[in-house]
VMD Tcl script that draws the C-alpha trace (Angstrom):
set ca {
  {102.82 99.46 126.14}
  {100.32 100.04 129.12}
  {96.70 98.75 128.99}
  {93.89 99.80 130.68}
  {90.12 97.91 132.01}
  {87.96 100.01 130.44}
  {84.44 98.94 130.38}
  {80.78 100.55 129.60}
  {78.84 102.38 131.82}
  {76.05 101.03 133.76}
  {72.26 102.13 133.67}
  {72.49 103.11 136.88}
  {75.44 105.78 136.97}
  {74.82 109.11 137.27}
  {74.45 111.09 133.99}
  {77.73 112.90 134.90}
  {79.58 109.24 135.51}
  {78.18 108.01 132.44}
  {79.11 110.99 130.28}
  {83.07 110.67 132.03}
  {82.64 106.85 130.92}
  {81.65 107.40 127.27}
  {85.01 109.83 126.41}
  {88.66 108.30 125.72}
  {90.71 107.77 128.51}
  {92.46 110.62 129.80}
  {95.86 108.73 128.74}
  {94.80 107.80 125.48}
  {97.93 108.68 123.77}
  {99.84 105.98 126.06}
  {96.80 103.18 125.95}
  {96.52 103.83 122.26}
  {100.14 103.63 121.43}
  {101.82 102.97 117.84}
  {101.90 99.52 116.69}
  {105.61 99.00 115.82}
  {106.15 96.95 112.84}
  {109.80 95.72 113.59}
  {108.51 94.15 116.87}
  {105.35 93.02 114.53}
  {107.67 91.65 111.79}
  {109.77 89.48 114.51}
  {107.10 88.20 116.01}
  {104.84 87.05 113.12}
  {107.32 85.89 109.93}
  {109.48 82.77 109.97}
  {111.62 81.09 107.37}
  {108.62 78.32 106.51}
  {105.83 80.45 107.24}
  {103.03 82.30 105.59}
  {104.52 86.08 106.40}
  {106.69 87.71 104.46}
  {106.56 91.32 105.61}
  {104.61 93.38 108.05}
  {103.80 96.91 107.16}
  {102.83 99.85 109.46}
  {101.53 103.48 108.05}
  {100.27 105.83 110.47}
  {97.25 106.37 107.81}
  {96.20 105.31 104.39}
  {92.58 105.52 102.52}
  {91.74 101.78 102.63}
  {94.60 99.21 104.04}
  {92.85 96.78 101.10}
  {92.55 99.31 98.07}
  {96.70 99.67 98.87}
  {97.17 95.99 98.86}
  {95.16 95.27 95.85}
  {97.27 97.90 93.71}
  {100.14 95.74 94.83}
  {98.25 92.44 93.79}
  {98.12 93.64 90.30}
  {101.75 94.58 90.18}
  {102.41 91.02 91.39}
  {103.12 91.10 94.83}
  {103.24 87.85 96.60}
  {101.17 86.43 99.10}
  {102.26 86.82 102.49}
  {102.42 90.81 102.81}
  {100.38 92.57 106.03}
  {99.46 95.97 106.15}
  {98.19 97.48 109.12}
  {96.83 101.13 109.13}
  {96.82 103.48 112.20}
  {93.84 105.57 110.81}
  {91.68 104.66 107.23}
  {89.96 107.64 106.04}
  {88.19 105.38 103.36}
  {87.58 102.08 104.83}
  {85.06 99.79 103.34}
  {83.08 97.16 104.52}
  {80.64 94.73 103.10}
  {78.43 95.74 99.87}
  {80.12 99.63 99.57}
  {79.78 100.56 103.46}
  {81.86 102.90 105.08}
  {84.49 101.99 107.99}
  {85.64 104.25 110.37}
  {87.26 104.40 114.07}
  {89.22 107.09 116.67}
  {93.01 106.75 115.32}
  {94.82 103.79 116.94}
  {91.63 102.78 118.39}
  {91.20 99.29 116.44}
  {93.31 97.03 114.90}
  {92.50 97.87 111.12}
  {94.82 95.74 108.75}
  {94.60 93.35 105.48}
  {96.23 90.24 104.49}
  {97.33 89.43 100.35}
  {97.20 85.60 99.71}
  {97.26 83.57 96.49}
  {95.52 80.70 97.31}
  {96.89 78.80 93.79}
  {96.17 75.12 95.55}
  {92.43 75.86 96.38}
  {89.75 76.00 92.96}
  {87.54 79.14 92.40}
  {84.67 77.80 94.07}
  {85.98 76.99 97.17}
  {87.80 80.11 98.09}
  {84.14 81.85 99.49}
  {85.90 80.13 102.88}
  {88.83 82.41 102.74}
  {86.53 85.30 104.85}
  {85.13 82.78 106.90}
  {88.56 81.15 107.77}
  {89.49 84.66 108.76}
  {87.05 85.14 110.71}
  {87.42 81.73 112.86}
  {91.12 82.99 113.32}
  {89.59 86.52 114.74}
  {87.33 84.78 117.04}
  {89.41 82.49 118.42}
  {92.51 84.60 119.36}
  {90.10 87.51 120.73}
  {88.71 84.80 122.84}
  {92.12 83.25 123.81}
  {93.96 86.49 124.19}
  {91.19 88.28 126.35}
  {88.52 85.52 127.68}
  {85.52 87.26 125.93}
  {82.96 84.75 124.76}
  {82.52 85.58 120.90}
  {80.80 84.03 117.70}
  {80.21 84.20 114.07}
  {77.40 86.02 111.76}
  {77.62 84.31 108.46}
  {79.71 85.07 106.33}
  {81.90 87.66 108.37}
  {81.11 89.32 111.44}
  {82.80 88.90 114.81}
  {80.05 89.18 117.46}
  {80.37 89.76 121.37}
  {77.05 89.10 122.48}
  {74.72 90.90 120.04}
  {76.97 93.27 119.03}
  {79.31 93.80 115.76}
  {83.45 93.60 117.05}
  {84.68 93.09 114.02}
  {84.34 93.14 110.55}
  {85.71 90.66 107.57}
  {86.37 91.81 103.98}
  {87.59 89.72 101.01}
  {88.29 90.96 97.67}
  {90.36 89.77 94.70}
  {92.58 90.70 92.09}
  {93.46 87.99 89.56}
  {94.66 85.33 91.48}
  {95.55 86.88 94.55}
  {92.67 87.50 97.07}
  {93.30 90.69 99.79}
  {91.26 90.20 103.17}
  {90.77 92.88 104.96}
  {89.60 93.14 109.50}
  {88.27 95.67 111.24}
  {88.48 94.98 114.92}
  {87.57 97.75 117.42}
  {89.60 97.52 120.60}
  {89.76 100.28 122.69}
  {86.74 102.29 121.32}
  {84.47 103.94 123.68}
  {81.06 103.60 123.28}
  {80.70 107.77 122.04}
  {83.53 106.76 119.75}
  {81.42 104.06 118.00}
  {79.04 104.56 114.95}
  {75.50 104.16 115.14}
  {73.95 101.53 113.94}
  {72.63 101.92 110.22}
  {69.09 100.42 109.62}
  {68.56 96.56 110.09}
  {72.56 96.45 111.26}
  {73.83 95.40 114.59}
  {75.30 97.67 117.14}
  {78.99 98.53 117.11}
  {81.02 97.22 120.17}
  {84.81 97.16 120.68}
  {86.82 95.41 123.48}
  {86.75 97.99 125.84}
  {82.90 98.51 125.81}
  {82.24 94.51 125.73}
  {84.90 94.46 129.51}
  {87.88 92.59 127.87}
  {90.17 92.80 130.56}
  {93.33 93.03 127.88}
  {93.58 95.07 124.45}
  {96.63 95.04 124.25}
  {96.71 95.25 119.68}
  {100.55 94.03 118.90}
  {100.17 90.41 121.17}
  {96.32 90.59 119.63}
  {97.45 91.28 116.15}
  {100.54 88.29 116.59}
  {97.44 85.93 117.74}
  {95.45 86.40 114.87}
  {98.11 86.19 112.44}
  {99.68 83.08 113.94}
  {95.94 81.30 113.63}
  {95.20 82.39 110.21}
  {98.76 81.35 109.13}
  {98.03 77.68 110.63}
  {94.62 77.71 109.35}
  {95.41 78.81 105.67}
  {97.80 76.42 105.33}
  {95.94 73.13 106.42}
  {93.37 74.62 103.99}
  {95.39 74.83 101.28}
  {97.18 71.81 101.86}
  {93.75 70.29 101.61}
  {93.16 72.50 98.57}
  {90.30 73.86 99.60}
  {88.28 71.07 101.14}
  {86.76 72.54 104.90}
  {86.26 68.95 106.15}
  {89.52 67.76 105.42}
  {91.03 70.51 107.03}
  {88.92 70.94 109.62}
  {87.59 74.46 108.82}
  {83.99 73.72 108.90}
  {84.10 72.04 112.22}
  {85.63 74.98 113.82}
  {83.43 77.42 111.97}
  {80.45 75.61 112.63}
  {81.33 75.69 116.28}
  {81.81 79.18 116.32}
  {78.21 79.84 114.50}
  {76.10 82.17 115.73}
  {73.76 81.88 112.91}
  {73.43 78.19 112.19}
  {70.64 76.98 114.23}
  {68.78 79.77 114.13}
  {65.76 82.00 112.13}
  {67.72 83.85 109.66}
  {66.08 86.59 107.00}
  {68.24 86.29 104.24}
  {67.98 89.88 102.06}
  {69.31 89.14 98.88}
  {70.51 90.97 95.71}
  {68.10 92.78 93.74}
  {65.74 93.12 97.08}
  {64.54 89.53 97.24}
  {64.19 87.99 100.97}
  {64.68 84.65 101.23}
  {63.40 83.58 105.45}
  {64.22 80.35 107.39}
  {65.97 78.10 109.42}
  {69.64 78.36 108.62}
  {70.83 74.84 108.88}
  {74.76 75.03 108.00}
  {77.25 75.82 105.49}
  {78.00 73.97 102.48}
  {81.25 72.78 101.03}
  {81.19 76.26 98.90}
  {80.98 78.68 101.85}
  {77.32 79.36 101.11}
  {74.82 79.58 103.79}
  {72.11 76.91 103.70}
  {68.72 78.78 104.26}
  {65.98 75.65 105.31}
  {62.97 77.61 103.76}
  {60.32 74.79 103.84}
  {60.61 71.41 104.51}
  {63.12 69.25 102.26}
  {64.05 72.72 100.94}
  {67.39 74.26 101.57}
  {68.86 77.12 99.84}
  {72.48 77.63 99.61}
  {73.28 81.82 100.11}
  {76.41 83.32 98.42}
  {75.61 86.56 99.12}
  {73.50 88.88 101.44}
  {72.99 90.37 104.49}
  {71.59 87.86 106.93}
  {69.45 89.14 109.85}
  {69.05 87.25 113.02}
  {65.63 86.88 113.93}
  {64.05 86.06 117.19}
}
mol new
graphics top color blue
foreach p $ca { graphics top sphere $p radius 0.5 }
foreach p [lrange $ca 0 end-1] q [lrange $ca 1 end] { graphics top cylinder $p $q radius 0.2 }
display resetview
């Protein structure tokens, strides 16, 4: 598979230059070629580890509403499914997902964290999100960070998205991570979100998605399972530490818009042993977030 440097326009090209920047490249079929699941499957699953099978389907509805049919039939942890195209992909709190096909890497994960209690799994999107971050940054050099609970950021911009839902026991987490996306192939932002951005638009000089894909799956394997092992507990297994390190939002004004329209604003001082934000709202006062959309503030 050939990649290509593709990277935004600047302010100062001519209209004409800038319009030739914003389409696909001309070779898009070849840049944007198929993921191939037997190459995936070798690569990723090993007699002792996590992976059990990696799936490839040119496209599906929602990579997680497939996986979490197979939950309830009682498939075991360990399966991936990676989609091509998702004509219904969801994000956080009912929002649509959407990308060119074979322009992002757009796959979930089915675990059954059985050694980790209720309370504690709120880390499992988090955890996936650490292994995002870190293997984009290792695989490509770009600098990115965390918006609690689970966006990837490159600079102020949304690369990736993290969603975790369950079924029963089982729990299916599903990434959105746009890679070769120009920026006329990226969504607008809705109101109060961040701007989309994808590899190619943030000047990753690789995008390759099978050696990105491997990456990611190899950290969250190593990561899940020195969380489990400490059932659950992000000190012991050093999740917090690497997830507060890769914060973007702790240390920071936050505006936290809560269910049923509250707003809860503050300093957002760190993440507690539940996954929950902590929201410093007045001195000696910290509340813990479980859910919300948290906006940055200046």
């Amino acid at each position: 598979m050939r990649t290509e440097n593709h990277t935004a326009a600047s302010p100062d090209q001519a209209p004409a230059d800038r319009a030739q920047a914003d389409q696909p490249p001309a070779d898009h079929e070849v840049s944007r070629g198929p993921l191939d699941a037997a190459r995936l499957g070798r690569g990723a699953v090993r007699p002792s580890g996590l992976w059990r099978a990696v799936e490839v389907v040119g496209r599906t509805g929602s990579t997680n509403a497939d996986l979490l049919e197979r939950a309830l039939r009682g498939e075991q942890e360990g399966v991936v499914l990676a989609a091509e195209e998702q004509s219904a992909g969801r994000g956080r709190r009912g929002r649509s997902w959407v990308a060119p096909p074979r322009s992002a890497l757009t796959f979930s994960l089915l675990v059954r964290p059985a050694a980790v209690p209720l309370a504690r799994r709120g880390w499992l999107p988090l955890l996936t999100g650490v292994a995002v971050a870190s293997a984009v940054t290792a695989a490509t050099g770009l600098e990115t960070s965390l918006k609690w609970p689970n966006d990837v950021l490159a600079g102020k911009a949304k690369l990736a998205g993290i969603l975790a839902e369950a079924a029963g026991d089982a729990i299916v987490v599903g990434v959105g991570l746009n890679v070769s996306a120009g920026p006329a192939e990226l969504p607008p932002p809705g109101p109060g979100a961040l701007p989309a951005t994808s590899l190619r638009v943030a000047g990753a000089p690789a995008a390759d998605r099978e050696p990105l894909l491997l990456a990611i799956l190899a950290g969250f394997e190593r990561r899940y399972q020195a969380w489990q092992q400490a059932a659950g507990d992000p000190e012991r297994s050093g999740l917090r530490a690497e997830y507060t390190g890769l914060s973007g939002t702790i240390g920071r004004r936050v505006r936290a818009e809560l269910p049923g329209g509250q707003l809860l604003s503050g300093l957002a001082v760190g993440v507690d042993p539940d996954g929950r934000l902590l929201v410093r709202s007045s001195p000696g006062a910290e509340v813990p977030v479980a859910a919300g959309d948290i906006v940055h503030l200046r």
